[in-house]
MIDOSE-1310 file (N, C-alpha, C; in nm, 2 decimals, decimal comma, always signed):
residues 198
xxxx	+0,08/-0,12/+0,00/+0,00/+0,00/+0,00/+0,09/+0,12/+0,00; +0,04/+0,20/-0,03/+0,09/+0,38/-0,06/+0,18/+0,39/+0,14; +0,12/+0,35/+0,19/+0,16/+0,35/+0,32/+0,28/+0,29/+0,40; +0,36/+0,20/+0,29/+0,41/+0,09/+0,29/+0,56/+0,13/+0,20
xxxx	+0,65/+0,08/+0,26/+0,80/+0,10/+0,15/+0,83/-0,03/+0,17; +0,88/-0,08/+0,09/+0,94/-0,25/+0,07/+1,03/-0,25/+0,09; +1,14/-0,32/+0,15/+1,24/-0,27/+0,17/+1,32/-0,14/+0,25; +1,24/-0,07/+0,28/+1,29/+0,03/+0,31/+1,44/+0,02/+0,38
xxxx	+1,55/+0,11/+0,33/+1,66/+0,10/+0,39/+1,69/+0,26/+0,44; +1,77/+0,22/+0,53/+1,83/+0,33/+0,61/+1,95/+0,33/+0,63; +2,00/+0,43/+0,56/+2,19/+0,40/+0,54/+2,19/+0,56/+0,66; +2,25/+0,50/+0,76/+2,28/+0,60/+0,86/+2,41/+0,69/+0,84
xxxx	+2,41/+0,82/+0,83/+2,59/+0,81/+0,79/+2,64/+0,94/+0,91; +2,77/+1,00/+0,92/+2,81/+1,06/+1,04/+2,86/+1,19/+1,00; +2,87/+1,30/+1,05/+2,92/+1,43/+1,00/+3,01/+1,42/+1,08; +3,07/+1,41/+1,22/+3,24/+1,46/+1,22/+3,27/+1,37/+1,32
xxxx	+3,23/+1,25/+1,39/+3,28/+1,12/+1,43/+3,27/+1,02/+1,42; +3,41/+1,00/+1,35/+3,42/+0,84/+1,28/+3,38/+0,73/+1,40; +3,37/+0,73/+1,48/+3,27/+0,62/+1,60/+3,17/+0,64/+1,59; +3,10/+0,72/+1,55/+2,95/+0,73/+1,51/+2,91/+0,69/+1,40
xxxx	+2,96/+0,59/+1,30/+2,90/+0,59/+1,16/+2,83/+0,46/+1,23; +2,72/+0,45/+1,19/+2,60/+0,30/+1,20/+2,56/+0,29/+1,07; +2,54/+0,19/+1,02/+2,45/+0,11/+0,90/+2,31/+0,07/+0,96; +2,19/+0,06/+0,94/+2,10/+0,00/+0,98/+2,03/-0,06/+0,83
xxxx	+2,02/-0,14/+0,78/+1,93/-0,20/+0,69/+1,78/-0,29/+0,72; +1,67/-0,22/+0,72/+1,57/-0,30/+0,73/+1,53/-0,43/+0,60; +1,57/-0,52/+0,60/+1,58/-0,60/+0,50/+1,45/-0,70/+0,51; +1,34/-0,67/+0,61/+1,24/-0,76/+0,59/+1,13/-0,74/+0,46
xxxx	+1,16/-0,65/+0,39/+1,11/-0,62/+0,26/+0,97/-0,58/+0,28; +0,90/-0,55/+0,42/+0,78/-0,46/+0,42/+0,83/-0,40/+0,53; +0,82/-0,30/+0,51/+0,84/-0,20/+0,62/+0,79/-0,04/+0,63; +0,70/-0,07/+0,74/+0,60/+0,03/+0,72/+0,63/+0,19/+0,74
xxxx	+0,64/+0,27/+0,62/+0,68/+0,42/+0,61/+0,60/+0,48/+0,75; +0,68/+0,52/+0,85/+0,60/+0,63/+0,93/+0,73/+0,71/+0,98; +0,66/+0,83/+1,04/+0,75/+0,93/+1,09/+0,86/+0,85/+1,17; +0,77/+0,76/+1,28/+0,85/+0,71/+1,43/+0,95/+0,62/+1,32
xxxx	+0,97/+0,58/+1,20/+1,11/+0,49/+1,16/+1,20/+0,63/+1,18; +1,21/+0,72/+1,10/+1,31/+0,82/+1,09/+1,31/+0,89/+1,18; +1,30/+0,89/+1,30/+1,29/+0,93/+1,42/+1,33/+0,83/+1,53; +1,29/+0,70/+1,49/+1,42/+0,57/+1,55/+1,54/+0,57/+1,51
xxxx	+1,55/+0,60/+1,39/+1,70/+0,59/+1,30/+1,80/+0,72/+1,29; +1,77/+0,82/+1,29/+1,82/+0,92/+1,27/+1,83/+1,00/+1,38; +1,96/+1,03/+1,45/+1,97/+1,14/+1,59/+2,09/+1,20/+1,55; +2,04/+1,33/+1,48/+2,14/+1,45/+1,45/+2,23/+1,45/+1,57
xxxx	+2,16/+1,45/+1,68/+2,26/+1,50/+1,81/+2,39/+1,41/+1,82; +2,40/+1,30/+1,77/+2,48/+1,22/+1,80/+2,53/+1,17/+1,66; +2,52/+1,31/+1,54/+2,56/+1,26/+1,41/+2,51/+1,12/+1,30; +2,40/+1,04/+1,35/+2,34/+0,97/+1,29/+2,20/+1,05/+1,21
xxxx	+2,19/+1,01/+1,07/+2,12/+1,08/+0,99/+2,05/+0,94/+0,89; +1,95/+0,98/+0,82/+1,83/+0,88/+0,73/+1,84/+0,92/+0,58; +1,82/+0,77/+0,54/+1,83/+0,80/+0,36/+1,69/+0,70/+0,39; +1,65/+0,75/+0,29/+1,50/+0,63/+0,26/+1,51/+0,60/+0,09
xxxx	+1,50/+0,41/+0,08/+1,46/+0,45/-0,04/+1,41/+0,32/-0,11; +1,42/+0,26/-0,19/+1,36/+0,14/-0,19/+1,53/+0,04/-0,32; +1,52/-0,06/-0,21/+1,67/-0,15/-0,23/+1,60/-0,22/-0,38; +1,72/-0,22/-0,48/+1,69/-0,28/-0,58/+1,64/-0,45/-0,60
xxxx	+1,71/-0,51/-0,49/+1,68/-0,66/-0,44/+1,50/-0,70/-0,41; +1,44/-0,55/-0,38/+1,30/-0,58/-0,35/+1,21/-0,53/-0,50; +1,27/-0,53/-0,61/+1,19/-0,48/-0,71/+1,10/-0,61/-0,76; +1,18/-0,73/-0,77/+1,12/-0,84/-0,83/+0,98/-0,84/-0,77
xxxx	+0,95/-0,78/-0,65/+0,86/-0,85/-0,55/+0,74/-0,76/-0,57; +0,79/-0,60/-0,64/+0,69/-0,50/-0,63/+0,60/-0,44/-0,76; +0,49/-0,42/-0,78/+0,45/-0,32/-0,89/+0,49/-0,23/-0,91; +0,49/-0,14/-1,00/+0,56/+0,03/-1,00/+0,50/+0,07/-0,92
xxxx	+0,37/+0,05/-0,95/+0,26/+0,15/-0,85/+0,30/+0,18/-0,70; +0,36/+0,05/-0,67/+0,40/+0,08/-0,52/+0,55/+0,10/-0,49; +0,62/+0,08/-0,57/+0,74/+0,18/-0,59/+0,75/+0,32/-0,59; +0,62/+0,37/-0,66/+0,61/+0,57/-0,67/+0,52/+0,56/-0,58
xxxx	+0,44/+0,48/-0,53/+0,38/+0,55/-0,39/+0,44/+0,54/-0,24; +0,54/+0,49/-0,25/+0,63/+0,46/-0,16/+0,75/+0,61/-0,13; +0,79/+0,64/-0,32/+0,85/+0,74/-0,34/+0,79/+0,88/-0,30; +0,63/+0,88/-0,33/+0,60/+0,98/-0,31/+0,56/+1,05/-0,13
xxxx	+0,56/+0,95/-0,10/+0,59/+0,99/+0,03/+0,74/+1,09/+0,11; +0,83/+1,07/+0,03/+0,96/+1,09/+0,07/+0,98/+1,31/+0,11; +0,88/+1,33/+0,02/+0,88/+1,48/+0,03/+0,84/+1,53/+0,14; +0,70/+1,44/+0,22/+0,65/+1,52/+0,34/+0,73/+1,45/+0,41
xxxx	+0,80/+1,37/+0,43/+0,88/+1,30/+0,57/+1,02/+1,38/+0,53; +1,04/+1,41/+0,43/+1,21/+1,55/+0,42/+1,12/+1,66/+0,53; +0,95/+1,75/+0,44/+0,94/+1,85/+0,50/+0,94/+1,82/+0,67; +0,89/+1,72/+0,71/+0,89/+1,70/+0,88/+1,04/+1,68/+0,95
xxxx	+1,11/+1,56/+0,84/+1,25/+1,58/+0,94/+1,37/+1,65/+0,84; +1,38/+1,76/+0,83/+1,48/+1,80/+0,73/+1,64/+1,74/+0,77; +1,66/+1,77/+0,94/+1,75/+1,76/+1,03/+1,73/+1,60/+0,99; +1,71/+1,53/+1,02/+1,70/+1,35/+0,97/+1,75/+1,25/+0,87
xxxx	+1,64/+1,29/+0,79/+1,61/+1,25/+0,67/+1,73/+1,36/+0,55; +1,85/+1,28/+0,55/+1,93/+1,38/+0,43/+1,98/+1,34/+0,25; +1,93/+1,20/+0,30/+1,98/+1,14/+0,13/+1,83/+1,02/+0,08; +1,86/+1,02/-0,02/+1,77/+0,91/-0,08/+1,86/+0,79/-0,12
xxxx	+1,78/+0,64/-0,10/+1,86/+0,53/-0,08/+1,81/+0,45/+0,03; +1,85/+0,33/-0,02/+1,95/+0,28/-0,09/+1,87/+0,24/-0,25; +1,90/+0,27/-0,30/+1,90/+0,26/-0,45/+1,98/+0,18/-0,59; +1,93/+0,14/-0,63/+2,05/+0,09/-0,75/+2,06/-0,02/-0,84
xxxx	+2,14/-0,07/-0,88/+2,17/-0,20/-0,96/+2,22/-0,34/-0,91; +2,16/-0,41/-0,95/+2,23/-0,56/-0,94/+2,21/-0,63/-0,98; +2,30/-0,73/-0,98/+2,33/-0,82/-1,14/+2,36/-0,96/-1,06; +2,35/-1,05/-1,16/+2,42/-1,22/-1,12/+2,32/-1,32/-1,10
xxxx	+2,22/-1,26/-1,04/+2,07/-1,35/-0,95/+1,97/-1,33/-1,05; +1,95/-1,34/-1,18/+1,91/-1,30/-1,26/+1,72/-1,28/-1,23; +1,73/-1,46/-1,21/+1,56/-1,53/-1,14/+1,47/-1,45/-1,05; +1,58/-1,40/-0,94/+1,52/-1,29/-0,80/+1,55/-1,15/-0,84
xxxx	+1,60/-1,10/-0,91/+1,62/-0,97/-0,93/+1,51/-0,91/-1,09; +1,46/-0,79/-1,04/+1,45/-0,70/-1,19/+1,53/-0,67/-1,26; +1,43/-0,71/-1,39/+1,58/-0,65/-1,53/+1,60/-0,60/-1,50; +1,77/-0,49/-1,57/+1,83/-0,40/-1,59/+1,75/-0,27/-1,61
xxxx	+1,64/-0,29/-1,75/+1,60/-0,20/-1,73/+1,51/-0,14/-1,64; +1,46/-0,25/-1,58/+1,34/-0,19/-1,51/+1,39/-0,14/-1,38; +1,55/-0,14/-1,33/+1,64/-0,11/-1,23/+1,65/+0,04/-1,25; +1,68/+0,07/-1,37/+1,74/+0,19/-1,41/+1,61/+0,28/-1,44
xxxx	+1,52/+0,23/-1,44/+1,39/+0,33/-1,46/+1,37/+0,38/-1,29; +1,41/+0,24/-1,17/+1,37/+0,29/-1,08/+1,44/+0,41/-1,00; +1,59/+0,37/-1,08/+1,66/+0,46/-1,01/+1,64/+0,57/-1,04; +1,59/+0,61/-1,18/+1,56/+0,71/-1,24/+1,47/+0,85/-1,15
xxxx	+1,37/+0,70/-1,11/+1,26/+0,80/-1,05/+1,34/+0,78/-0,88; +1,41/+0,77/-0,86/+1,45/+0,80/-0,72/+1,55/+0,94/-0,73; +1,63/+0,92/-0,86/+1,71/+1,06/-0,91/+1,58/+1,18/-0,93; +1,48/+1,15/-0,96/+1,42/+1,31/-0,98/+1,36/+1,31/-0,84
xxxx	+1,35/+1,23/-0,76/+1,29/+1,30/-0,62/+1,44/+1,37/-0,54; +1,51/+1,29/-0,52/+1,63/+1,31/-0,47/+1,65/+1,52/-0,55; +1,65/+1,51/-0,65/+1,67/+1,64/-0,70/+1,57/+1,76/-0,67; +1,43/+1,71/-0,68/+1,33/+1,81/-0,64/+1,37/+1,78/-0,50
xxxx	+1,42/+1,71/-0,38/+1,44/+1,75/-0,25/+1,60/+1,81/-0,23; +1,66/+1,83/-0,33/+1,78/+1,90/-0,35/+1,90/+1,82/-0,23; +1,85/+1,65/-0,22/+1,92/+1,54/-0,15/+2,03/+1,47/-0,26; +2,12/+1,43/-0,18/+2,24/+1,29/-0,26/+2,16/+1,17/-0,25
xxxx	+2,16/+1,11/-0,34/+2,15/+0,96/-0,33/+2,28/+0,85/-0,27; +2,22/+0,74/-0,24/+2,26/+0,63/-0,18/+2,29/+0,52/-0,29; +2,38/+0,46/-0,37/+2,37/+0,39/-0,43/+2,47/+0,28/-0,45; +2,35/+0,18/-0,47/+2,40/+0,04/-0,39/+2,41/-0,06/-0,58
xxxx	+2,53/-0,11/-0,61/+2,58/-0,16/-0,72/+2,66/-0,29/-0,69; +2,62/-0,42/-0,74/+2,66/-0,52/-0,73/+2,68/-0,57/-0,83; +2,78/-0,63/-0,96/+2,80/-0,71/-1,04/+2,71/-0,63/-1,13; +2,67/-0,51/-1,14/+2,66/-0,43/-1,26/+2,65/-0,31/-1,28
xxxx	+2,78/-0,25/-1,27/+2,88/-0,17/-1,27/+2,86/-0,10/-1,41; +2,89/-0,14/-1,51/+2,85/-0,10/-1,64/+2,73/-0,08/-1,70; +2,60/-0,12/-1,62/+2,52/-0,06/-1,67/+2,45/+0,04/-1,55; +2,50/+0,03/-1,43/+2,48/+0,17/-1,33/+2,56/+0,30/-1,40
xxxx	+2,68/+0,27/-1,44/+2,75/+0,36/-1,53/+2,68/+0,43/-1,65; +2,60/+0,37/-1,71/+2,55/+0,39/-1,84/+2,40/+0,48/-1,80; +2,35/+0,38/-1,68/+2,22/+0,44/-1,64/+2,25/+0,58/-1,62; +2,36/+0,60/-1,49/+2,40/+0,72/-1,39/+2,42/+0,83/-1,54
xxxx	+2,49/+0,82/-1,61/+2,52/+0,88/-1,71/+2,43/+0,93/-1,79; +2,31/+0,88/-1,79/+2,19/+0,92/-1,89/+2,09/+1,00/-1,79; +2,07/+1,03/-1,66/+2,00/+1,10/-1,58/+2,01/+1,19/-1,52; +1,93/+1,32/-1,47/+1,97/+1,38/-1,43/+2,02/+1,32/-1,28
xxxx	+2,13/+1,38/-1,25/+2,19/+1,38/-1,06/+2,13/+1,51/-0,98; +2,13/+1,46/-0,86/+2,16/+1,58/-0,78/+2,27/+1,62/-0,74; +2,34/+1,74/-0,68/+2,46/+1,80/-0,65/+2,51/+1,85/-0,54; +2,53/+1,74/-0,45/+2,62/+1,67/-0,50/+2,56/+1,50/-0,56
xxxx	+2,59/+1,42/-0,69/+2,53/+1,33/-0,67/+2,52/+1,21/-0,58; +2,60/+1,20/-0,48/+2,60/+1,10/-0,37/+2,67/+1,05/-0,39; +2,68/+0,88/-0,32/+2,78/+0,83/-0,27/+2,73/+0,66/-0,33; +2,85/+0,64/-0,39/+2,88/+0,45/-0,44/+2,90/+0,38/-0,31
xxxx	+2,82/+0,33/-0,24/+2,85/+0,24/-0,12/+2,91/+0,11/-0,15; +2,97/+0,10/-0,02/+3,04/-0,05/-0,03/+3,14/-0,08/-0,18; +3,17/+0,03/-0,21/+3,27/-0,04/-0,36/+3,34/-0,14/-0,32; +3,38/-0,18/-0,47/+3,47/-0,32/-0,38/+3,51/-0,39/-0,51
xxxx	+3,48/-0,34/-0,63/+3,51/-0,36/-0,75/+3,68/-0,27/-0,82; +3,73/-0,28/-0,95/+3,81/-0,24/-0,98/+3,86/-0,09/-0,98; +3,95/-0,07/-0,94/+4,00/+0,14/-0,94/+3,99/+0,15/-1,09; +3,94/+0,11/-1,18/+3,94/+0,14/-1,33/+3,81/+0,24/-1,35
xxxx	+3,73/+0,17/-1,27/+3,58/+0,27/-1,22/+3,62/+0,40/-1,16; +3,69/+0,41/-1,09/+3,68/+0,49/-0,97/+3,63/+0,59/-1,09; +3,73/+0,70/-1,16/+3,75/+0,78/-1,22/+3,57/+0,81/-1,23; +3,54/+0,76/-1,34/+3,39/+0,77/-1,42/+3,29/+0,78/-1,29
xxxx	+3,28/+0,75/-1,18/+3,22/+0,76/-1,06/+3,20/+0,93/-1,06; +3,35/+0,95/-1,03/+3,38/+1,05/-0,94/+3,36/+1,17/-1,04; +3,38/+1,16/-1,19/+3,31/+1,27/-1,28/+3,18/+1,30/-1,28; +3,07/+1,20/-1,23/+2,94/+1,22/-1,24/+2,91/+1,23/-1,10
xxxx	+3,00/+1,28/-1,02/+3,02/+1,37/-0,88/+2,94/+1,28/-0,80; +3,02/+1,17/-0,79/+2,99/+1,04/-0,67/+3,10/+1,06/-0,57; +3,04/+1,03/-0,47/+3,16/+1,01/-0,36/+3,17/+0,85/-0,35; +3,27/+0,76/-0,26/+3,28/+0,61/-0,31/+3,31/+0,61/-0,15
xxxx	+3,23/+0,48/-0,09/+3,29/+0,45/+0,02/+3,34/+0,29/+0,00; +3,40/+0,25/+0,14/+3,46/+0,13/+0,09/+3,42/+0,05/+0,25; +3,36/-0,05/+0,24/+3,31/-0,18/+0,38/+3,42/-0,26/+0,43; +3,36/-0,28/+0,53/+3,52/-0,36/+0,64/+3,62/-0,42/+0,57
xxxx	+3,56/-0,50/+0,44/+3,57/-0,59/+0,40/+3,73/-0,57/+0,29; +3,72/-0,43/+0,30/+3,88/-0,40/+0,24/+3,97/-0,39/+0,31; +3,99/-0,38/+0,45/+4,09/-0,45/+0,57/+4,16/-0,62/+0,53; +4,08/-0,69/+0,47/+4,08/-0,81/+0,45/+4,25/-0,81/+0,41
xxxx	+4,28/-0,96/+0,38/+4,40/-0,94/+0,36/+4,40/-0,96/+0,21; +4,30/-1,01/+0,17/+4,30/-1,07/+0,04/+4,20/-1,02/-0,04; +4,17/-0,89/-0,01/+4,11/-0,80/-0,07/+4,16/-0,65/-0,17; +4,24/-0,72/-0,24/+4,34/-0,64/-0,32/+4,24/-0,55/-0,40
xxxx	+4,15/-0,61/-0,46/+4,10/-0,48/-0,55/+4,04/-0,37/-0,49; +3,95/-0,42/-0,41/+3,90/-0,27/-0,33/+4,05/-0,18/-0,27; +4,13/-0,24/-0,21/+4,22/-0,18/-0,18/+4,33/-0,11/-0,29; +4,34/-0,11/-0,40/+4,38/-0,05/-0,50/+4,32/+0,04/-0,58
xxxx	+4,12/+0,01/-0,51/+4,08/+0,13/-0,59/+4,07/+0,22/-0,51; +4,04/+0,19/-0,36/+4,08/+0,27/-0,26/+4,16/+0,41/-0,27; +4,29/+0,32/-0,29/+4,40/+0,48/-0,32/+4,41/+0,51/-0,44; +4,28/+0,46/-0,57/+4,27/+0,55/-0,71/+4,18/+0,72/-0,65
xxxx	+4,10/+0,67/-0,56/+3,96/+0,74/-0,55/+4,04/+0,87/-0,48; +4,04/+1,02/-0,46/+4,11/+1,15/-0,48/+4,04/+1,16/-0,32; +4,14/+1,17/-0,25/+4,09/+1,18/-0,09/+3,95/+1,29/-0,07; +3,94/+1,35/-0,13/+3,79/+1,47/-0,14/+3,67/+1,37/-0,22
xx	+3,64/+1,27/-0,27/+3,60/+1,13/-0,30/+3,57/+1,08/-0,15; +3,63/+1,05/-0,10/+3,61/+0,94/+0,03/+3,53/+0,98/+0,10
């Protein structure tokens, strides 16, 4: 229902202490849009802030219909928590699962319409890319962004990307998971990506 976000995620992020960054992902794929979520999730006071948006992993499961009524909610929960609610997301592409995921295109229409709310709320996006890199690139490149356009979470693919990210004014973050020892690529794209990027 119009009342309802699927998936809804909450990518929590931190303005000036690195002890304070939290992830929170609601992954039970119904989750009910109300004020009290972004008001659980988000406490400016303590640098935790809300992205709403709907995870590409739950498209297989949804109508459009309830994808833009989901979206359209996003404007009066900005006007109520401005302080809160600062990005849209998690959003995006993914590839490999072919059976449980939405085509490509129907990925890139959604991100589409997550880029024009994001823009009419003059927010960054959240964008979440797994195993298709080349056609988030292709999508990202055909739409309008906001400005700044946001942030490539969890990269973890080749520094050959970084570059083309970071012209279509992405910032790139990188998950535990490039500590690893055996995680050479993220760690090589790492030190491609221009410390003002990070």
């Amino acid at each position: 229902s119009s009342s309802q976000i699927h998936d809804l995620t909450h990518e929590v992020r931190y303005t000036s202490r690195p002890a304070e960054i939290v992830r929170i992902d609601a992954d039970g794929y119904v989750t009910p849009l109300r004020e009290g979520n972004v008001e659980l999730i988000a406490d400016p006071a303590r640098g935790r802030f809300a992205a709403l948006g709907v995870h590409p992993h739950a498209l297989a499961a949804l109508r459009d219909s309830e994808v833009t009524a989901a979206l359209d909610q996003l404007p009066g929960l900005r006007a109520t928590h401005p302080a809160r609610l600062v990005a849209v997301g998690e959003v995006g592409f993914a590839g490999g699962l072919a059976p449980v995921l939405a085509s490509p295109e129907r990925q890139a229409r959604v991100f589409h319409w997550h880029a024009e709310v994001a823009v009419a709320l003059g927010l960054p996006l959240v964008v979440h890319v797994l195993r298709a890199h080349e056609a988030a690139l292709e999508a990202l490149s055909r739409c309008t962004l906001p400005s700044p356009a946001g942030v490539i979470h969890s990269y973890s693919v080749s520094a050959e990307r970084v570059e083309r990210y970071a012209r279509l004014g992405f910032y790139l973050s990188f998950a535990g998971a490039i500590t690893r020892p055996r995680a050479k690529r993220p760690a090589l794209a790492a030190r491609a990506v221009a410390p003002e990027r990070l």
